[in-house]
Each structure stands twice: as C-alpha cells, then as structure tokens.
Wavefront OBJ file of the C-alpha trace (Angstrom):
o trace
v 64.594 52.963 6.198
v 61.388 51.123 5.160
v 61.025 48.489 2.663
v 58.985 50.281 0.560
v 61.579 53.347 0.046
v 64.517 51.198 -0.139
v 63.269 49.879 -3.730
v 65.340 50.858 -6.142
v 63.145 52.871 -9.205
v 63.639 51.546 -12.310
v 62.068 53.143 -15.328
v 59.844 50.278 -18.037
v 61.154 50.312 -22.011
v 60.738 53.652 -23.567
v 57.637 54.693 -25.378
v 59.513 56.909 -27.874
v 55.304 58.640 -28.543
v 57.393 61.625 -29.675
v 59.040 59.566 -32.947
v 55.508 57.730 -33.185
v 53.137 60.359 -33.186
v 55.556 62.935 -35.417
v 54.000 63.853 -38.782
v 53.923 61.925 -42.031
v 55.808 64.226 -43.768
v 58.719 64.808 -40.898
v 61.212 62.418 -41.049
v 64.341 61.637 -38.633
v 67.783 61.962 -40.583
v 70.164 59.654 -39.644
v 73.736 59.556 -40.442
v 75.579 55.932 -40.778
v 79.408 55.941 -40.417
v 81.525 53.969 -43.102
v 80.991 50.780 -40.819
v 77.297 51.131 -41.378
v 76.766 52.191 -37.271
v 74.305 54.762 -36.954
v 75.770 57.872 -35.198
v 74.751 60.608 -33.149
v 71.646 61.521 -31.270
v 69.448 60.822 -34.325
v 71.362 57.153 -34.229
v 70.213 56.986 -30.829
v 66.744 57.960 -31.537
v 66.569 55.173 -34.393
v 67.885 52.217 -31.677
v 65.279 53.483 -29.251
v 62.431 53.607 -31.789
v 63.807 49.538 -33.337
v 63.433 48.228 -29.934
v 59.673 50.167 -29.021
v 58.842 48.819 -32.548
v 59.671 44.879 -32.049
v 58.187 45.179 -28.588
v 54.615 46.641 -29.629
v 52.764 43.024 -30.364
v 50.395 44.138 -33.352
v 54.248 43.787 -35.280
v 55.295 41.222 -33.116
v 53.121 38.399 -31.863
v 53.890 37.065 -28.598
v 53.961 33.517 -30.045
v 57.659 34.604 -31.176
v 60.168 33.798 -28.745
v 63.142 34.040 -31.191
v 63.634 36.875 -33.819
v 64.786 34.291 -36.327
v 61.578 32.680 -36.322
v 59.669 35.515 -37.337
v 58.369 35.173 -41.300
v 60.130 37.685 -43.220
v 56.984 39.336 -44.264
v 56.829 41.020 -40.730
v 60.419 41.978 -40.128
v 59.650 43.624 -43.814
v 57.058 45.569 -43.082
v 58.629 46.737 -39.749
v 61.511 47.808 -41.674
v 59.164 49.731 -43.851
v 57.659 51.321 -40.962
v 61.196 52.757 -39.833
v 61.488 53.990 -43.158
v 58.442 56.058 -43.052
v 60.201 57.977 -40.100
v 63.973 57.684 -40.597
v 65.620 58.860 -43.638
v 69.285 56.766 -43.938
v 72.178 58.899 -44.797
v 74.228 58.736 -46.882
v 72.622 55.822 -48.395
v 70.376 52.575 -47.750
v 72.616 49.582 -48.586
v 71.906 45.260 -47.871
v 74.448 46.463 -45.014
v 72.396 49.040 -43.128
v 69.350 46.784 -43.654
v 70.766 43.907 -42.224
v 72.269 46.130 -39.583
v 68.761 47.336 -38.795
v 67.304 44.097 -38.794
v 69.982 42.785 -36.683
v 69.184 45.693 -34.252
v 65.481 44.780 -34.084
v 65.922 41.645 -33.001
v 68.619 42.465 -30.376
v 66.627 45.609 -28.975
v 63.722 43.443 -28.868
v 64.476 41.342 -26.266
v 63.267 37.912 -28.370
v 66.582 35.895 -27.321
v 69.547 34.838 -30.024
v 69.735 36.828 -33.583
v 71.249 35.961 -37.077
l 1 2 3 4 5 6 7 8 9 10 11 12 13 14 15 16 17 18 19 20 21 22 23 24 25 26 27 28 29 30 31 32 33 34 35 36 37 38 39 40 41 42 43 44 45 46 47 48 49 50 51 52 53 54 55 56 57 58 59 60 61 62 63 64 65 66 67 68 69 70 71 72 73 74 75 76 77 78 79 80 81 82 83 84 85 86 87 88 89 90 91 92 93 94 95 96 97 98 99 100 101 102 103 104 105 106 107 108 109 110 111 112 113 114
C-alpha cells in the first residue's frame, strides 16, 4: 500500500452554503426541548450553521483566541444573524440565548467559554 493511499480522508468544517444562501424570507424552525437543547434535524442544522458562523472571520477576527474576549457587540450581531434564518420554537428566552451563545463559542473552536 503506498503512502499516499494509506492517508486517512478527512473532510474540512462544513460550509452549510445551503442555510447561507436560503432566501430572506425562508426561515429554519427549530424546536427547543424544556431544557432549552435544540432538537431534531433542524437542531442539528442550527449547531452546524453556529459553528460555520464563528469560524467565517468578517464576524470573527482572527485576533480572538478566546470567545470570552470577544466585545459583545459582535457576538450580538452574530446572534442576530442566526435569527434572520432560524425561527426559535416555542419561544426565545435569556436561556436559549445564552445557550446559543454558549454554542458559538464551543462550535467555534476559540478555546474555553463562559
């Protein structure tokens, strides 16, 4: 076997152009469960799409190596961008926001959250 086939494939971060390119006036409804998780496939979608969106660096500058450092200005207008595409079900509350900010700065690879 040569070296060159022996290299395991990995696939980079996901893009998720499919969520980023969808119409202005489509949005992605997303169900939270009564311990504010997002659930099902639509859940799934909205992880993916957190850590593509803390990862792109006109959000993000790459002079941020911790999410906590980040001024709250940005993570706000990130979170407004997920709004734009995601409704929240059954309704937004401090919880699922802190939940999604939480998630951004896991998903986005920038070391130790709050």
């Amino acid at each position: 076997m040569s070296k060159l086939s022996a290299q395991k494939k990995v696939s980079g971060y996901t893009q998720k152009t499919e969520t980023w390119n969808m119409s202005s006036s489509h949005k992605i409804l997303v169900t939270f469960n009564r311990f504010g998780k997002p659930v099902g496939d639509e859940g799934n979608e909205l992880v993916q799409y957190l850590g593509t969106l803390v990862r792109m660096s006109n959000h993000v500058g790459i002079d941020y190596d911790d999410w906590r450092k980040i001024p709250i200005h940005k993570k706000e207008d990130m979170y407004s961008i997920v709004k734009a595409k995601f409704i929240i079900h059954p309704a937004e509350t401090s919880e699922i926001n802190k939940l999604i900010l939480f998630s951004m700065g896991k998903n986005g690879g920038l070391g130790k959250v709050h």
